[in-house]
DRENDO-1510 file (C-alpha; in Angstrom, 1 decimal, always signed):
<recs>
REC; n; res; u; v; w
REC; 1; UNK; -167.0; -154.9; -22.8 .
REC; 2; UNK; -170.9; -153.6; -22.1 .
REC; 3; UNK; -173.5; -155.7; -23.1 .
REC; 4; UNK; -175.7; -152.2; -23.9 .
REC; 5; UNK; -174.7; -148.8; -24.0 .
REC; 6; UNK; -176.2; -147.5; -21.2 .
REC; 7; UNK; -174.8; -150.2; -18.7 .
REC; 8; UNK; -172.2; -147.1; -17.5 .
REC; 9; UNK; -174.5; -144.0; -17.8 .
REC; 10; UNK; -174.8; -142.6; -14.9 .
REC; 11; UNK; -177.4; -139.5; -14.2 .
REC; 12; UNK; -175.8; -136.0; -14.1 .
REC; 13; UNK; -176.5; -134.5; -10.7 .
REC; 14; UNK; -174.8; -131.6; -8.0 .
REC; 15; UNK; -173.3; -131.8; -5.6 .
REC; 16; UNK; -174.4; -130.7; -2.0 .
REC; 17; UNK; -171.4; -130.2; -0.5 .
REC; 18; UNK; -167.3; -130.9; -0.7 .
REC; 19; UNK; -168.2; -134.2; +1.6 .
REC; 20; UNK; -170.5; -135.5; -1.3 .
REC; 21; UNK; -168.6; -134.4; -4.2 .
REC; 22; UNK; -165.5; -135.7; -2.5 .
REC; 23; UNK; -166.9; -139.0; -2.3 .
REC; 24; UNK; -168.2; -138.8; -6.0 .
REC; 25; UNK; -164.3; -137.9; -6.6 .
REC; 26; UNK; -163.4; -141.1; -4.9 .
REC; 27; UNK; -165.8; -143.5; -6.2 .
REC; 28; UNK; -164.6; -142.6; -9.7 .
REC; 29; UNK; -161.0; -142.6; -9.4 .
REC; 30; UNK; -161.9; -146.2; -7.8 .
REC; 31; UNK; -164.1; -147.0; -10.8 .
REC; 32; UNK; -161.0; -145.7; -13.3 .
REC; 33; UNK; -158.6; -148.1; -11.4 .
REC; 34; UNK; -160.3; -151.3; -11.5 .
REC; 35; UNK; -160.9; -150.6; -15.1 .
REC; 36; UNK; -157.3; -150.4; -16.1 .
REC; 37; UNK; -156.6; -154.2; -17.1 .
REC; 38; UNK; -159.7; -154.3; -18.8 .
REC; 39; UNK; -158.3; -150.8; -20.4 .
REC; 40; UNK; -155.3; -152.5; -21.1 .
REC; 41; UNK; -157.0; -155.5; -23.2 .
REC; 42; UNK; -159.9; -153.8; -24.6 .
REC; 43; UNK; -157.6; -151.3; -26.4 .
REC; 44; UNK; -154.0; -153.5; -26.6 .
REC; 45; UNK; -152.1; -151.1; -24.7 .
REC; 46; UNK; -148.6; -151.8; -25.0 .
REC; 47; UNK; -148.0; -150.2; -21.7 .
REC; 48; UNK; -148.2; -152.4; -18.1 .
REC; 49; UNK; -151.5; -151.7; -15.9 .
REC; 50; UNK; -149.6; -150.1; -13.2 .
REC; 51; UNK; -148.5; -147.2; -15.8 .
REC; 52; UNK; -151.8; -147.0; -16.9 .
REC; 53; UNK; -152.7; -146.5; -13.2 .
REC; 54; UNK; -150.4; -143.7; -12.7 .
REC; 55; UNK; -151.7; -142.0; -15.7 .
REC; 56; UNK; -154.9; -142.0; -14.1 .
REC; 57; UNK; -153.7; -140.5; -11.0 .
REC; 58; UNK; -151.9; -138.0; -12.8 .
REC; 59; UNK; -154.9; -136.9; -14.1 .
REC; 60; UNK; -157.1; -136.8; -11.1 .
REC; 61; UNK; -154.1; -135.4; -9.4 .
REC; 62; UNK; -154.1; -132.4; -12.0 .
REC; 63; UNK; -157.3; -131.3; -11.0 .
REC; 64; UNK; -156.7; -131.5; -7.2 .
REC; 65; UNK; -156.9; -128.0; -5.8 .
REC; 66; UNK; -159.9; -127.0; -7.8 .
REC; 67; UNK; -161.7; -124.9; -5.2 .
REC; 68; UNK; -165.2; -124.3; -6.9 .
REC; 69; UNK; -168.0; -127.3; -6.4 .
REC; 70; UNK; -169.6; -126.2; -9.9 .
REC; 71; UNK; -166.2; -126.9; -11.1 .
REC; 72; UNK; -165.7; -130.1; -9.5 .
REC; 73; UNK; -169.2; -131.3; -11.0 .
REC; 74; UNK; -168.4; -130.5; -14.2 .
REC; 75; UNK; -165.1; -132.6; -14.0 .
REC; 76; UNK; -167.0; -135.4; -12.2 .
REC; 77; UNK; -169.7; -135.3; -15.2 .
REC; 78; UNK; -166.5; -135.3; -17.8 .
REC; 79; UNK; -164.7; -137.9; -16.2 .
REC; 80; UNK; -167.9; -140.3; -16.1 .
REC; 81; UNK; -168.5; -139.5; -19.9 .
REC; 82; UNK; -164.8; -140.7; -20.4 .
REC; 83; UNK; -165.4; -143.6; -18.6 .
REC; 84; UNK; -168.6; -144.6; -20.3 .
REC; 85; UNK; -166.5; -143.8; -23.9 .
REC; 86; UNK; -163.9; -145.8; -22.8 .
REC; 87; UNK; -165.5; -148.6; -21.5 .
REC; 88; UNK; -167.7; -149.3; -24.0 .
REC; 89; UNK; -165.3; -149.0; -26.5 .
REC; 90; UNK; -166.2; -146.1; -28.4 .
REC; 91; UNK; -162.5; -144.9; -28.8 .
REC; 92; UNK; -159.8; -145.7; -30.7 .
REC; 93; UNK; -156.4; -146.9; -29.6 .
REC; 94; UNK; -155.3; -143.6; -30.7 .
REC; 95; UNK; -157.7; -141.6; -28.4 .
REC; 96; UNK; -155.9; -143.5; -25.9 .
REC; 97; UNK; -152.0; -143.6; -26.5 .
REC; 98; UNK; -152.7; -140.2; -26.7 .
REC; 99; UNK; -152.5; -139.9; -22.7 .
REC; 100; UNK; -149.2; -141.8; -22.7 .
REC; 101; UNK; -147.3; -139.1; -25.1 .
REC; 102; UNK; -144.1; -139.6; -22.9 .
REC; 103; UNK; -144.3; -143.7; -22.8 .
REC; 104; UNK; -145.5; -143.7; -26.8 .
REC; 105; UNK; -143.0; -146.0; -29.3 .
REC; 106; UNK; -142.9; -143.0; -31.6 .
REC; 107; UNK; -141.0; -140.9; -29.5 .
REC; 108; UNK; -139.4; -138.1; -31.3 .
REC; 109; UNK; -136.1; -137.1; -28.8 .
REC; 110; UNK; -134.8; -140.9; -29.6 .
REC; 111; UNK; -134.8; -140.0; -33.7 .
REC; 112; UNK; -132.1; -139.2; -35.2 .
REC; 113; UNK; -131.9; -135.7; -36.3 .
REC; 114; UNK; -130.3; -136.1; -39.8 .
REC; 115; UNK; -129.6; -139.0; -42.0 .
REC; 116; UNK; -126.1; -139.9; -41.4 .
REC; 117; UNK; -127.0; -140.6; -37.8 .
REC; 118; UNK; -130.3; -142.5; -38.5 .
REC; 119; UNK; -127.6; -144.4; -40.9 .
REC; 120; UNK; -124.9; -144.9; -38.6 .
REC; 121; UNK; -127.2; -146.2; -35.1 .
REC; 122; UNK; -128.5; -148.8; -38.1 .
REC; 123; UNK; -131.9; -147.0; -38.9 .
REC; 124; UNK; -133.8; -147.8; -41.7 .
</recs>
């Protein structure tokens, strides 16, 4: 946990070119991994680091083939914000199950539809 709120700001600034912001790209998603068991205790994740790790590479992955460096800077800027949020712990558990929809314990295919099922696989 940071001893000051500022210990994970990080000045906003552009990119020159794809080689820079590339390497900004990289240093983060490097940041984001080594974070992930700290994630994992910080916020009592019920979910192993290594799943925590794909869902970060999901998400940089989702942005992959953006193709306008303004773009990529404002995505760089937004994931360092995250970061600084998340490690200094000024989200909830909630804010962060929320990227593991498909992993949550409160999945909705698994429920029974109607009573008489939820009665019958021993349901309360």
């Amino acid at each position: 946990m940071a001893i000051t709120p500022t210990q994970f700001a990080i000045t906003t600034r552009q990119s020159r070119n794809w080689k820079d912001a590339q390497h900004q790209v990289l240093s983060t998603y490097r940041k984001w991994i080594r974070a992930a068991p700290e994630i994992q205790t910080m916020y009592s994740v019920p979910l192993p680091v290594s799943a925590i790790r794909t869902r970060i590479r999901q998400e940089f992955e989702r942005n992959r083939f953006v193709n306008k460096l303004s773009a990529v800077d404002v995505l760089i800027f937004r994931s360092h914000a995250d970061y600084q949020e998340t490690m200094n712990f000024w989200r909830q558990t909630t804010h962060i199950m929320s990227y593991f929809k498909e992993e949550s314990l409160h999945r909705t295919k698994d429920r029974p539809t109607n009573f008489l099922e939820g009665f019958l696989e021993g349901r309360n």
